[in-house]
N, C-alpha and C positions, 0 to 999 in steps of 0.2 A: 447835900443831895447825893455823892459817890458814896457817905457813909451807910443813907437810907436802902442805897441799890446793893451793896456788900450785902447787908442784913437779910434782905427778899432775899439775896440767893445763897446765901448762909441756910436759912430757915426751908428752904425749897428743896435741897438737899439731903438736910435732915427728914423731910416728909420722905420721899423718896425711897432712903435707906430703912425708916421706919416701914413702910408698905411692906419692900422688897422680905424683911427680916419676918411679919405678919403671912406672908407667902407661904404653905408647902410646897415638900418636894415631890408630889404628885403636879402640885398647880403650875409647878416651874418647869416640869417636864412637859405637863400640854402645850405649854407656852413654846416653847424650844419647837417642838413637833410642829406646830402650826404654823409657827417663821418660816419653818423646813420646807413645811409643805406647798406654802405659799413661795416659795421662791424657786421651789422646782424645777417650774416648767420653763424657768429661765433660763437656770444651770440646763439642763436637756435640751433646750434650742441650742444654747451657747457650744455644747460640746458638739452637736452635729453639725453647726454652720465650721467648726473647726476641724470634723474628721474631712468632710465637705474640702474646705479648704485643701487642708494636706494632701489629698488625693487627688484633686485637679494640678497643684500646683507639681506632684510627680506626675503626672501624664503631658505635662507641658515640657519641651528638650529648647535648649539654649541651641542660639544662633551658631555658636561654635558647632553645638553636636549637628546639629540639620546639616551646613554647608562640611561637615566631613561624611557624612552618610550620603552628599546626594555628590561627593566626591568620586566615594566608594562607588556608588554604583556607576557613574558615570567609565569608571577603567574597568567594570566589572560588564559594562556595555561593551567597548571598544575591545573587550578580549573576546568575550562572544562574534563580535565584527569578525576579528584578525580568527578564528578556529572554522568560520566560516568561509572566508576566502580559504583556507586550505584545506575543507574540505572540497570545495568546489573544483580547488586544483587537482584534486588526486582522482577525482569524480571524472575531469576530464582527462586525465591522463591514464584512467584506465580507459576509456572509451577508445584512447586512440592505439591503447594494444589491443583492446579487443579488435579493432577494426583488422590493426595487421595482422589478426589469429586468423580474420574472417578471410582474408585476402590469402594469404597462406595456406588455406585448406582447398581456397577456388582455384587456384592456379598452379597445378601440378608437371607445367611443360620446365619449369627449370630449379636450379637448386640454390634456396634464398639464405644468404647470411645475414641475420639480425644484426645490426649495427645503431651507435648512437652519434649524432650530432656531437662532438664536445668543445670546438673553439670554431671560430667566424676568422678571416682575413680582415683585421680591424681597420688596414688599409685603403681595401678593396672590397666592401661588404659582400657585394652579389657575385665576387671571382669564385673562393672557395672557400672552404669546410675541411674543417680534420672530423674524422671519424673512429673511433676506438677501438678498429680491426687492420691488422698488417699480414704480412707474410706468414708470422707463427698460426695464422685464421685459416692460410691459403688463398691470403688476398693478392691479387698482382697488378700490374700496371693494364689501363687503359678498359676494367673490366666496371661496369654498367651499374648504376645508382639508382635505385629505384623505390617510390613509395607505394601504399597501395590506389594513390590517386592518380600516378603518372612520373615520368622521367625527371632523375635530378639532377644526373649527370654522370661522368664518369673517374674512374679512380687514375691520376697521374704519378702520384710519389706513394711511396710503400715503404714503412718502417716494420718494424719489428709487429707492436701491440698497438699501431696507428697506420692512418695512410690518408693523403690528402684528397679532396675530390674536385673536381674542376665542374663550378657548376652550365648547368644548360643556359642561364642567364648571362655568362660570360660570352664576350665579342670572338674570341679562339674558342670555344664548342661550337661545333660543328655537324646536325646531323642531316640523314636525307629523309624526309617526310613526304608524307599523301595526304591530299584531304578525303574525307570520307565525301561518299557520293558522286566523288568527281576524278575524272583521271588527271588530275596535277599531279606534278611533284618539283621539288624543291628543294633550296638547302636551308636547314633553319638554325640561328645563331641569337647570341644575344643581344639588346640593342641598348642603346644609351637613352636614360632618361632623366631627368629632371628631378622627380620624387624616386627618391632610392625607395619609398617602403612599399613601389607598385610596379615592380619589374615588368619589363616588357621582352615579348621574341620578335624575330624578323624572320620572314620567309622569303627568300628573294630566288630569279629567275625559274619564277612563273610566268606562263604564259600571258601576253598580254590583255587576251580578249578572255582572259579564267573567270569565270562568273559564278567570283564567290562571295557568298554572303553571313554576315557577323553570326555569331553562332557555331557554325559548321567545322569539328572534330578535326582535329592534326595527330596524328600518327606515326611513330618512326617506320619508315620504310621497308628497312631490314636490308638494304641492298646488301651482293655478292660482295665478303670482303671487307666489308663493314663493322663497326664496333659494338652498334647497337642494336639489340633483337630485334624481331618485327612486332608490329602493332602497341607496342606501347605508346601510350596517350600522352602529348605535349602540350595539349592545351584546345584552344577556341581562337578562329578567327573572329578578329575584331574590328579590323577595315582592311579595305583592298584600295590600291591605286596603281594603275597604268605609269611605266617608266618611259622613257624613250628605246629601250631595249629589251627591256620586260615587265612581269607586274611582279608588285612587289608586296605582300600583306603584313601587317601586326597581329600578332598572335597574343593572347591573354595565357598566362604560364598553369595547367591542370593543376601545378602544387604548390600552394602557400611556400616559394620559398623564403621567405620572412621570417617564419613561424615554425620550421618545419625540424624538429628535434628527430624521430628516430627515422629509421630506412633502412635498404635491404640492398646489401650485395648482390648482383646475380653472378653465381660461381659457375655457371654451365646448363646445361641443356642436360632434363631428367635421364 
């Protein structure tokens, strides 16, 4: 039987290479050509399901590339943040010299030295202030601190290219005020509170029966003698109450002293 099946395919072979050999080489080139052409349109699928491929699989980025690009932008965020905060600061910091230019051009009764806040009483927050003008400025003791919103206080120690300032929120400042609309007067000092970041005044021996109400404008006095000009603003009454000897009001302070970076010397009367 394996003998008979050797033979068929012995003799099957031989047919085969007989044909092949009977073949021209025109008939063998059709032949080739037509394999070709029939198998084309496979190779052509084949190669564009592959450019396919290759080009999706570059448009596609790895878990590493994503989470560093969305890295990237995330500190490319936070710088934009932080350029903004400083621009915002400079935005306001020039507003608040423009406002001293504005102040400075309106008020021509006296002669203002620009000065700047530089160190706080770490001790005593709301006592005093160094400020970056001394003697070599023509600064001298006891002369008048002032913003364009109202009184800060006055100058006590005088160094060279510094001098200290004793502010109006201090218990020892001491000036004499009016209220606007009304004939009081007073002496007005600083008062002790609780929240340091919401300074308070006191205005004490006013009149008992003074009928004043929250709102209403405090002014320095200017008395004969006195240290501080007339009519500069202290602030806002904010309550009144009856003593057994006299009345006595809280006053809200006209200048952010919390916050209040530059100010102005008064060196004298124009």
């Amino acid at each position: 039987m394996m003998r008979h099946l050797n033979l068929i395919i012995v003799v099957a072979v031989l047919l085969v290479a007989v044909i092949l050999s009977t073949i021209g080489a025109g008939s063998m080139h059709a032949l080739k050509s037509r394999f070709i052409s029939n198998q084309a349109p496979f190779v052509e699928a084949g190669s564009a399901i592959k450019k396919k491929f290759e080009a999706t699989t570059r448009g596609i980025k790895t878990l590493d590339q994503l989470e560093e690009e969305n890295s990237d932008l995330i500190t490319q965020n936070k710088e934009l943040l932080a350029e903004n905060q400083l621009l915002r600061g400079k935005e306001e910091e020039n507003q608040k010299l423009r406002e001293a230019l504005d102040y400075l051009k309106k008020d021509p009764k006296y002669k203002l030295l620009p000065a700047r806040i530089v160190s706080r009483d770490a001790s005593a927050w709301w006592n005093t202030v160094k400020i970056n003008r001394g003697f070599e400025d023509g600064v001298d003791n006891d002369m008048t601190v002032i913003t364009e919103t109202g009184l800060v206080g006055k100058v006590t120690t005088v160094a060279k290219n510094e001098s200290v300032v004793l502010l109006i929120t201090d218990e020892n400042c001491k000036v004499a005020v009016k209220i606007a609309g009304t004939q009081e007067l007073g002496i007005l000092s600083g008062k002790r509170v609780q929240s340091a970041d919401k300074p308070e005044l006191v205005i004490n021996y006013l009149t008992k029966n003074a009928a004043l109400e929250p709102g209403q404008e405090v002014f320095s006095a200017g008395v004969s003698g006195g240290i501080f000009p007339p009519e500069i603003k202290l602030g806002k009454i904010q309550s009144f109450h009856t003593r057994e000897l006299d009345g006595q009001a809280i006053v809200t302070p006209a200048v952010d002293i919390p916050n209040v970076e530059d100010v102005f010397v008064v060196m004298g009367a124009k």
